[in-house]
C-alpha positions as CSV (number, residue, x, y, z in Angstrom):
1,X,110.8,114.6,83.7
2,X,109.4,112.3,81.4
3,X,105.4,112.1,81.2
4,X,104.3,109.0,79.7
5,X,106.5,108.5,77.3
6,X,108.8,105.6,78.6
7,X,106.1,103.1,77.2
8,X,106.0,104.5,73.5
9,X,109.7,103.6,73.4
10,X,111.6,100.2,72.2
11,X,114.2,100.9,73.9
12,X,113.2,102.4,77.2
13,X,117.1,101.9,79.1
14,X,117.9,104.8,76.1
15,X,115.8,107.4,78.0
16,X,116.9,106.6,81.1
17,X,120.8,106.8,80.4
18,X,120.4,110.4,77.8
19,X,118.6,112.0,81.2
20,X,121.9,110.3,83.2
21,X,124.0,112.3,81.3
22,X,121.4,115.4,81.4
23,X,121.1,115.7,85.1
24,X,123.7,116.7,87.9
25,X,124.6,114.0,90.6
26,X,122.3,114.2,93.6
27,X,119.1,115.2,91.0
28,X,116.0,113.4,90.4
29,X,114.1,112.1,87.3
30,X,110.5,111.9,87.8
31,X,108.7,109.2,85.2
32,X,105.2,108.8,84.7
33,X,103.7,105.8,82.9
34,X,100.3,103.6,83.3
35,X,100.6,101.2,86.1
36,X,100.8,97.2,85.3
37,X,101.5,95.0,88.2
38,X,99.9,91.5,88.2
39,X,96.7,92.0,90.1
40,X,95.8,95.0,87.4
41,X,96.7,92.4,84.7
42,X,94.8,89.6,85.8
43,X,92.2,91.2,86.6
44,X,91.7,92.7,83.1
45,X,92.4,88.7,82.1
46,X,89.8,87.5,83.5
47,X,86.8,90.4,82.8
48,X,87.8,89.6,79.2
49,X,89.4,93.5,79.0
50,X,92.7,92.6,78.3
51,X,92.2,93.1,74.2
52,X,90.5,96.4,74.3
53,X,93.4,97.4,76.9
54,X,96.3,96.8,74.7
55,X,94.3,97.7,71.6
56,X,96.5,96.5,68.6
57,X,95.0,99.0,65.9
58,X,96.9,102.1,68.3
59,X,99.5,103.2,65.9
60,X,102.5,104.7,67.9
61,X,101.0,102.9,70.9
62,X,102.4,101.5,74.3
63,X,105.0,99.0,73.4
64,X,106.7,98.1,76.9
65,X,104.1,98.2,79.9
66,X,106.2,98.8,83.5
67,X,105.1,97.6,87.4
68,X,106.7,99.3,90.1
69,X,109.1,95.8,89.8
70,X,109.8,96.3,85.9
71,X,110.5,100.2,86.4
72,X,112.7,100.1,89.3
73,X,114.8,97.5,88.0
74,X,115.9,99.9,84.8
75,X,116.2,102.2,87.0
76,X,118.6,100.7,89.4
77,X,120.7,99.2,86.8
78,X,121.4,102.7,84.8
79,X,122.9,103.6,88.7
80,X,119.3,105.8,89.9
81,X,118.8,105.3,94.2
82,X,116.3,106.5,96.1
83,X,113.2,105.2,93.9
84,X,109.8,106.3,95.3
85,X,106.4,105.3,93.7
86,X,102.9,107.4,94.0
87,X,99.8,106.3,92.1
88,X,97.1,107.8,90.6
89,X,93.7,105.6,89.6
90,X,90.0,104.8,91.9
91,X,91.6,101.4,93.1
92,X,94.6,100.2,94.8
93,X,96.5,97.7,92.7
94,X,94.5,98.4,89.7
95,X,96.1,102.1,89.4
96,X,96.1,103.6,86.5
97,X,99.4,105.3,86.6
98,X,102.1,105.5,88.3
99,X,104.5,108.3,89.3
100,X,108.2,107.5,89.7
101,X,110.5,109.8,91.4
102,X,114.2,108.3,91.4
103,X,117.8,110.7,92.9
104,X,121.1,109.8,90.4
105,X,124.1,109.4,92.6
């Protein structure tokens, strides 16, 4: 299980191969990270929030942002099946996060 943490990292394929070698065939890893598809990202575009959203003064702050597109591509690649998606936030398409829950083969 990795709790927001994917974003923080620059190389994000890292995390996903370590917990490859970490969990038996047939288990799960379950990522959370904030949600960014392109509705989320256009809106924030055009209400002018897209500066204060990625805030560039955030030492140790996001440095890749995922959509359900973004994530389940790594995922797929590093050999993960299965890949479910539940969201958390007021608003569909505008989630905050998203919970990822993928099975290794």
């Amino acid at each position: 299980m990795a709790v927001e943490v994917i974003e923080h990292f620059f190389y994000p394929k890292e995390l996903v191969r370590l917990a490859r070698k970490c969990i038996n065939p047939g288990g799960h890893l379950i990522i959370t990270t904030p949600y960014h598809g392109y509705l989320k990202n256009l809106v924030l575009a055009v209400s002018g929030k897209m500066d204060p959203h990625f805030h560039v003064f955030w030492d140790g702050g996001h440095i890749k942002f995922f959509s359900v597109k973004t994530l389940s591509k790594l995922l797929e690649t590093e050999g993960y099946t299965d890949i479910q998606f539940k969201f958390a936030g007021r608003l569909p398409y505008l989630w905050k996060s998203m919970l990822c829950c993928s099975k290794l083969k």
